[in-house]
TORTORLUM-493408 format. One record per residue (C-alpha): residue in one letter; x, y, z. Coordinates in steps of 0.5 Angstrom, whole numbers. Layout:
REM residues N
<'a' <X Y Z>>;
...
END
This chain:
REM residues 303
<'x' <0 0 0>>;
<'x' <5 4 3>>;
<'x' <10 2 -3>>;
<'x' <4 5 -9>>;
<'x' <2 11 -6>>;
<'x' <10 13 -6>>;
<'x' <11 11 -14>>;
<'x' <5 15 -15>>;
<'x' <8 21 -12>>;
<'x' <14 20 -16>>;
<'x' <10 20 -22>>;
<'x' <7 27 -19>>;
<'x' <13 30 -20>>;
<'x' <15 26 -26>>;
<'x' <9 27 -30>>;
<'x' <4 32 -26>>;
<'x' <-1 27 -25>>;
<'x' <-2 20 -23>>;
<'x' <-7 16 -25>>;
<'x' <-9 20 -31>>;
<'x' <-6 20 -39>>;
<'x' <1 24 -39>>;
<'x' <1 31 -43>>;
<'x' <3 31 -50>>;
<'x' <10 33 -51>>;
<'x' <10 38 -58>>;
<'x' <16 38 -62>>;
<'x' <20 44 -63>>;
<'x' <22 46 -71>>;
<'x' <29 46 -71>>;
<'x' <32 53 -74>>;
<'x' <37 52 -80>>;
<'x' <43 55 -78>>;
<'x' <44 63 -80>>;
<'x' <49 64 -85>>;
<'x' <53 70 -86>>;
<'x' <52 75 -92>>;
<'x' <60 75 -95>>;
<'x' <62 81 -96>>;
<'x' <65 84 -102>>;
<'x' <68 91 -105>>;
<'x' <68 94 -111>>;
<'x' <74 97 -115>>;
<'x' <75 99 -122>>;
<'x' <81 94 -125>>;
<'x' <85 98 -128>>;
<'x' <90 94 -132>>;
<'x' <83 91 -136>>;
<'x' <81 97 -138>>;
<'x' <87 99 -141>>;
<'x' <88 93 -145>>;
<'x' <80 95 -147>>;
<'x' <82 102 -149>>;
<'x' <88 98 -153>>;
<'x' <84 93 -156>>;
<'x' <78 99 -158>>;
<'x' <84 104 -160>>;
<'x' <88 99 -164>>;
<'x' <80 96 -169>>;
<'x' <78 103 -169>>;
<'x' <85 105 -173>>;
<'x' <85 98 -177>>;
<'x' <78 100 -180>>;
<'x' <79 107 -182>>;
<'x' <86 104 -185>>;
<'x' <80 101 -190>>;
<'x' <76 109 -190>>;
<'x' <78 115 -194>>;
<'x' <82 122 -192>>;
<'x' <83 124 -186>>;
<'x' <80 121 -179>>;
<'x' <81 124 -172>>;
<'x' <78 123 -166>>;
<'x' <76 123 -158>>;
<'x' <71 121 -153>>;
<'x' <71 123 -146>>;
<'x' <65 119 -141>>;
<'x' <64 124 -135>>;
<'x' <62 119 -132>>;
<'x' <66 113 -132>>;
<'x' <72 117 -134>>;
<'x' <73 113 -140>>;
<'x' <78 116 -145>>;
<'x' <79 114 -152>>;
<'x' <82 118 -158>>;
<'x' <86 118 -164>>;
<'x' <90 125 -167>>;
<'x' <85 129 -162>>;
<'x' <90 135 -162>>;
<'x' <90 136 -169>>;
<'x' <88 143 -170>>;
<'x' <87 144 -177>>;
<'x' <80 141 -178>>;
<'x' <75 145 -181>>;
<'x' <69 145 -178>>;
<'x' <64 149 -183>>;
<'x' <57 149 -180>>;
<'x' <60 146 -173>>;
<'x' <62 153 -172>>;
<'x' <55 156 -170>>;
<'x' <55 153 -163>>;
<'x' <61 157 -162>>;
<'x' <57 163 -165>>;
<'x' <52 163 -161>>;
<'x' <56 160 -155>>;
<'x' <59 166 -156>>;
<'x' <55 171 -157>>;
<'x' <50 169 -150>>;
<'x' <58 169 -147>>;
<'x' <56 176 -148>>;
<'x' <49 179 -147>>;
<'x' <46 179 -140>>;
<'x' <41 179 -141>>;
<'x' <39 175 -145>>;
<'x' <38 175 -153>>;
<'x' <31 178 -157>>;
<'x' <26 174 -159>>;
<'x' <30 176 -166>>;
<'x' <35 173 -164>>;
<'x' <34 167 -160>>;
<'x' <29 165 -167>>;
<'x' <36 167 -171>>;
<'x' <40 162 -166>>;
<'x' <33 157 -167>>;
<'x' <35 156 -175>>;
<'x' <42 156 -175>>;
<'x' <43 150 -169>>;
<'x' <37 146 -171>>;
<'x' <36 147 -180>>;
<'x' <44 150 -180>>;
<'x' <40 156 -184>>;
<'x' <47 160 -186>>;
<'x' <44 166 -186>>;
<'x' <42 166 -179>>;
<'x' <50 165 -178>>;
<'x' <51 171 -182>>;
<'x' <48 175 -178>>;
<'x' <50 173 -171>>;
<'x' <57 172 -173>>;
<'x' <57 180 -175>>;
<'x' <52 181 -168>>;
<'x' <58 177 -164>>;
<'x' <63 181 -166>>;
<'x' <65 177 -172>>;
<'x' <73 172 -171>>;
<'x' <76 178 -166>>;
<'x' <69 176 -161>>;
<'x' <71 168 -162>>;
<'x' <78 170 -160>>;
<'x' <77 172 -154>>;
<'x' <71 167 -153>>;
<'x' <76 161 -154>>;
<'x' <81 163 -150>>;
<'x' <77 164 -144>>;
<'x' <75 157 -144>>;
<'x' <81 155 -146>>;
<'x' <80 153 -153>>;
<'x' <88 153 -155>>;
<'x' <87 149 -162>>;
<'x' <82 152 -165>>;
<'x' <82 158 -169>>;
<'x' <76 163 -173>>;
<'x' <75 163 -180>>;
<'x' <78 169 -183>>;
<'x' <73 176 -184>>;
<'x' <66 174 -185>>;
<'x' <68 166 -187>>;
<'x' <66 163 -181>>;
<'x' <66 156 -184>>;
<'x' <72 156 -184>>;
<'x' <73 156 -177>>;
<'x' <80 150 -175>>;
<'x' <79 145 -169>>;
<'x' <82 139 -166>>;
<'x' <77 134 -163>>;
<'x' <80 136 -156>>;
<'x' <78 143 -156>>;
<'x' <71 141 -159>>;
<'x' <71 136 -152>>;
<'x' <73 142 -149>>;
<'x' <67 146 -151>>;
<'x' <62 141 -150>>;
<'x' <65 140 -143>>;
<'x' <63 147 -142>>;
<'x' <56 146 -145>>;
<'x' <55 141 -139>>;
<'x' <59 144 -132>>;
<'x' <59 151 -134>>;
<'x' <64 157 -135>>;
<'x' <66 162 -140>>;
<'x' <60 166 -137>>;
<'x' <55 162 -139>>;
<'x' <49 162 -134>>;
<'x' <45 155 -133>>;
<'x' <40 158 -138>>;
<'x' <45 160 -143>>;
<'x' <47 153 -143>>;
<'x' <40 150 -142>>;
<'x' <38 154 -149>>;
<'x' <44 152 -153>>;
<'x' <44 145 -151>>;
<'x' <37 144 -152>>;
<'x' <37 146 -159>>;
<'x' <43 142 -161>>;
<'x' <38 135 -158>>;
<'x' <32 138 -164>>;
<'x' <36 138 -170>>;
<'x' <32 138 -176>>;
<'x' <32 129 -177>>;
<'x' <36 129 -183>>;
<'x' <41 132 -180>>;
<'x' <41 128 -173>>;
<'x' <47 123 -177>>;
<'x' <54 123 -174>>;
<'x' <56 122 -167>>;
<'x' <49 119 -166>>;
<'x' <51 112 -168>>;
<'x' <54 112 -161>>;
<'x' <47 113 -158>>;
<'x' <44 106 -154>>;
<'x' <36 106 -155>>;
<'x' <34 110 -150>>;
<'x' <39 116 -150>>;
<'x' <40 123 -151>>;
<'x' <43 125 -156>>;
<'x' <45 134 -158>>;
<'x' <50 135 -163>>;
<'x' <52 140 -169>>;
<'x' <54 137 -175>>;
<'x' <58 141 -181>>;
<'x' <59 138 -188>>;
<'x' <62 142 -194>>;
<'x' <66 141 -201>>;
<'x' <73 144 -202>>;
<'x' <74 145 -209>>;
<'x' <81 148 -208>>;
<'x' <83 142 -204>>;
<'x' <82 136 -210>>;
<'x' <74 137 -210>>;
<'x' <74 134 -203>>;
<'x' <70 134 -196>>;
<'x' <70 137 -190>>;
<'x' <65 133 -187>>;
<'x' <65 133 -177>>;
<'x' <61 131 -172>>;
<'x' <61 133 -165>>;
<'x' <56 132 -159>>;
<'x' <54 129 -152>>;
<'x' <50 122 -151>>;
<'x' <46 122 -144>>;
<'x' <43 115 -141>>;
<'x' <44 110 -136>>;
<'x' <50 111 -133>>;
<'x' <53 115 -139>>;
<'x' <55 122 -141>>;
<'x' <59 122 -147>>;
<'x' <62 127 -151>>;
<'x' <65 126 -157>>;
<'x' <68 129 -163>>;
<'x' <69 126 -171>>;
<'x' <72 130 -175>>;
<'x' <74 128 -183>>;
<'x' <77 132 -189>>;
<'x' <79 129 -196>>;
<'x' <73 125 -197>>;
<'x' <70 124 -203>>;
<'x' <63 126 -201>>;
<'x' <59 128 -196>>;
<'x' <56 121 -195>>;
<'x' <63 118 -194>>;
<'x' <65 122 -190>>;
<'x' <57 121 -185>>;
<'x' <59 114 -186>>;
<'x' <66 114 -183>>;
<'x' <64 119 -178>>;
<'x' <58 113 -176>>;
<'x' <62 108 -176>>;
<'x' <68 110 -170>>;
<'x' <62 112 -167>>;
<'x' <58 106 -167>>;
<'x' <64 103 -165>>;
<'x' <65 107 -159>>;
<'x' <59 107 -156>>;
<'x' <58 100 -157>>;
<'x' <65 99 -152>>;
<'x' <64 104 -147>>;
<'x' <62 101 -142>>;
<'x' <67 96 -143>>;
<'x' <74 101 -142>>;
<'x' <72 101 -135>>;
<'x' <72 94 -131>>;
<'x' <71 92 -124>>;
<'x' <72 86 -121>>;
<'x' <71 84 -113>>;
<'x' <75 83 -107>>;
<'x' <73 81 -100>>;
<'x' <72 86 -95>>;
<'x' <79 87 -91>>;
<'x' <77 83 -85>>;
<'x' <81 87 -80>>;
<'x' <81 94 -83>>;
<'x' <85 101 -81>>;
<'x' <82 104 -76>>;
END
């Protein structure tokens, strides 16, 4: 008796009860065990990205060895900071109708306030059809080359030089000024406001379709494009072409500034078609000249 009532005490404290069915005991979910995320960096890799650049520089040089005249250079991403060119310094390129940027450029340079409404639909036709006549009139109210002179040396343009008496066509760059140029267009100086720069940039993203070709070709689906075109034919120098084309190309992750110039071409259509050709090839391989590989995060950094 006494030997019974001392077990069920014990499956008291054992069980909590004696006499009755045991509680269910519930199973508890097993947690997996917490992985720990790998840290990684991103860093530009340097040596890849110029070896790209070498490889783009080298398929740029053996295509225009196959394409007529003179062909000459230079892209910049503000982005990225990729950089390629090729003879980006030759400064005796003709620009024809690429000077009317410069014209307006410089006569905004030089108003205050402003242009009048004459002015401003003078400006309207010479960056959008390339009215000649427009440029006429702006390039005498500007001042004429002693204007842009001036002009180009404020915003540090040492290759280029105006067209003499009222030939503004005959205005001579180098890609790099023209880079130089656009870069002012973008970030600003020269005494250009904001507005100035909104205004002539503008008109250069509205140009008459049949002139959007040129640097264009370097625009993914979905960018931006403003640019200035110029074509000439140049009967004293063997019946060829002078046939440039610079602007910017705005996307994802993009800014380009880029510059085509050509001279000795036999037509203005070898020479669109060159232009088109370097263009494409570079906006095609941008991205590609500035890598990056990752690396695990310094377990013990530098305080």
């Amino acid at each position: 008796m006494y030997a019974k009532i001392a077990a069920c005490a014990g499956l008291v404290l054992l069980a909590g009860g004696c006499g009755k069915e045991r509680p269910e005991i519930l199973p508890t979910a097993a947690r997996a065990p917490i992985k720990a995320a790998r840290c990684v960096m991103k860093f530009p890799d340097v040596p890849a990205g110029r070896i790209a650049r070498a490889r783009l520089e080298r398929d740029i040089a053996r295509y225009l060895a196959r394409r007529p005249g003179r062909v000459v250079y230079a892209a910049r991403d503000l982005v990225g900071g990729a950089e390629v060119a090729q003879g980006e310094h030759q400064n005796d390129m003709i620009t024809a109708s690429g000077a009317k940027v410069d014209i307006l450029m410089a006569l905004l340079a030089r108003r205050d306030g402003g242009l009048d409404e004459g002015e401003r639909d003078l400006a309207s036709r010479m960056i959008r059809e390339s009215d000649n006549s427009a440029a006429d009139a702006l390039w005498s109210r500007v001042g004429g080359g002693g204007a842009l002179s001036e002009f180009y040396r404020r915003i540090g343009l040492s290759r280029t030089t105006p067209g003499p008496s009222v030939y503004w066509g005959g205005t001579n760059t180098s890609p790099s000024d023209r880079l130089r140029l656009l870069k002012v267009l973008v970030k600003g100086g020269g005494g250009l406001s904001a507005k100035d720069r909104e205004l002539v940039l503008g008109l250069m993203g509205r140009v008459l379709r049949e002139q959007a070709w040129g640097v264009s070709a370097a625009a993914r689906d979905g960018d931006r494009v403003a640019l200035k075109n110029g074509w000439t034919p140049r009967p004293f120098i063997h019946n060829t072409w002078a046939v440039t084309s610079y602007g910017r190309v705005t996307g994802r992750g993009r800014d380009l500034l880029l510059s085509v110039q050509t001279d000795q071409q036999p037509g203005e259509g070898a020479g669109i078609e060159t232009i088109e050709g370097v263009a494409r090839m570079i906006g095609t391989r941008l991205d590609g000249l500035t890598p990056t590989t990752l690396r695990p995060c310094p377990t013990h950094p530098i305080p």
